[in-house]
Structures are given as structure tokens and as C-alpha cells.
PLY file of the C-alpha trace (Angstrom):
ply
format ascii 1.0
element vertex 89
property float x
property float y
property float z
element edge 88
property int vertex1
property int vertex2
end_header
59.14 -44.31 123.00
62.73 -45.28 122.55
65.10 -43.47 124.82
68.70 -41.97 123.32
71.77 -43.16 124.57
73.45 -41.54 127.22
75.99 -39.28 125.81
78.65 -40.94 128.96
78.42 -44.52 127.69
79.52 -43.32 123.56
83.19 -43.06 122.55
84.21 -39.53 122.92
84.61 -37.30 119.55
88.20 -36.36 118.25
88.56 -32.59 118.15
91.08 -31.49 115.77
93.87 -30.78 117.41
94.87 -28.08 114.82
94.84 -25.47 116.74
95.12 -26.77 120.08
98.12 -25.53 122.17
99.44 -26.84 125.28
99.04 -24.97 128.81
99.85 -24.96 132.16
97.38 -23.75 134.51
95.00 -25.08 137.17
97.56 -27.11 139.04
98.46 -29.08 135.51
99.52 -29.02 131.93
96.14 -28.70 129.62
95.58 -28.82 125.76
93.64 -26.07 125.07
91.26 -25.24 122.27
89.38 -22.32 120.83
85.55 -23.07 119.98
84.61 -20.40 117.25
81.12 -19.23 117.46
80.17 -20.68 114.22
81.09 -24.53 115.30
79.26 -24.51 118.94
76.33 -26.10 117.81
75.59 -27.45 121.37
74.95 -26.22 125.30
77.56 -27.18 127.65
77.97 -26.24 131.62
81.33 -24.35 132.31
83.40 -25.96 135.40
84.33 -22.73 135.82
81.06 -20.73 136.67
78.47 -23.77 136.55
76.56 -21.91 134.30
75.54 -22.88 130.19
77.43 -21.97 127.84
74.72 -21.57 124.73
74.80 -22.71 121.42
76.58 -20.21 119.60
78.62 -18.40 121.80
82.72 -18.73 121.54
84.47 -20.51 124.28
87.50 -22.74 125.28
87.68 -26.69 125.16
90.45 -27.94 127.49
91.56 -31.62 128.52
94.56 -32.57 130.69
97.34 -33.20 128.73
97.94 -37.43 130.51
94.82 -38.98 130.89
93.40 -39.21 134.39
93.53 -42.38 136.05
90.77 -44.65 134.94
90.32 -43.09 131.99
92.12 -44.49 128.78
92.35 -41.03 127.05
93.28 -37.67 128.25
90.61 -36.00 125.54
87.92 -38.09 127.45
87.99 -35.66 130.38
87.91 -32.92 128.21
85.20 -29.76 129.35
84.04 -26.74 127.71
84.70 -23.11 129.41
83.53 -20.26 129.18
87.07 -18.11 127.62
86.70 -15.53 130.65
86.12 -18.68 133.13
89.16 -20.36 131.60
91.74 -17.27 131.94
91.04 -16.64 135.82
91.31 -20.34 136.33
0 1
1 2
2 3
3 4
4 5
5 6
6 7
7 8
8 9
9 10
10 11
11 12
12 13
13 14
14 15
15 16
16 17
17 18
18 19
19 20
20 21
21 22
22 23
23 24
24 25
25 26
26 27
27 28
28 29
29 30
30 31
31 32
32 33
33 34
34 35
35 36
36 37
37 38
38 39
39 40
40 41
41 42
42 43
43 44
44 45
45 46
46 47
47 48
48 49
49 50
50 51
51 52
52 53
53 54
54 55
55 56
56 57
57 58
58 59
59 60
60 61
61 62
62 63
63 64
64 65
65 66
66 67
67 68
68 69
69 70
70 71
71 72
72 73
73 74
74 75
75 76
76 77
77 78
78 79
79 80
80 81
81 82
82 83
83 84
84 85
85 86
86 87
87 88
């Protein structure tokens, strides 16, 4: 049995940037993204409330708006929140 990749060592996906909209919050300026329902096809754990977010459910993608050092883009250290997580952050 062949094992898949780890999802850390392929290039990060572009998100369309659409209708991202910058932020500051959290100590930092953020891009910030709405995830409709209909295109969260995939589990994620919010930094927020280390909980899942399920497949399914609306949320908030946000990424720093400079990259962090070490890392060559900003999206790279993008994470997904939960949208109630994301507002009391």
C-alpha cells in the first residue's frame, strides 16, 4: 500500500482572492475570506476553538497579510475558522 503525500510538503492552493478583504485583528493585518457552505468540501481544525470545522459548514479563511518569516508566501500560513471563532478573535 502506497501512502499519500503529506498535505505540508505540496505547494499550497491559490484561493481566489475575489472576495477577500483586508483586516486588522489579532495583533496584525489579515486577508480574510468567506468559505460558503457549498465550496467546504473538506474538515479543517479552527485555531480558534481547536475543534473541526465539517465539511459543509460556512466559515472564514484568513492568512496574514506579509508572509511570516520562513515562509515565502503569506497565503501559506493561511487557517480556516470557524466565523464565530474568527469575530471574538
Amino acid at each position: 500500500m502506497t501512502r499519500r503525500p503529506s498535505k505540508h510538503l505540496q505547494p499550497a492552493r491559490p484561493l481566489a482572492a475575489s472576495h477577500a478583504h483586508a483586516e486588522t485583528r489579532a495583533g496584525g493585518a489579515w486577508i480574510v475570506r468567506t468559505m460558503p457552505g457549498a465550496h467546504a468540501g473538506k474538515s479543517y481544525r479552527c485555531p480558534g476553538c481547536q475543534t473541526v470545522i465539517a465539511p459543509g459548514t460556512p466559515h472564514v479563511v484568513a492568512w496574514p497579510s506579509t508572509p511570516s518569516p520562513g515562509t515565502e508566501r503569506a497565503v501559506d500560513d493561511r487557517r480556516h475558522w470557524h466565523t464565530a471563532c474568527w469575530e471574538r478573535s
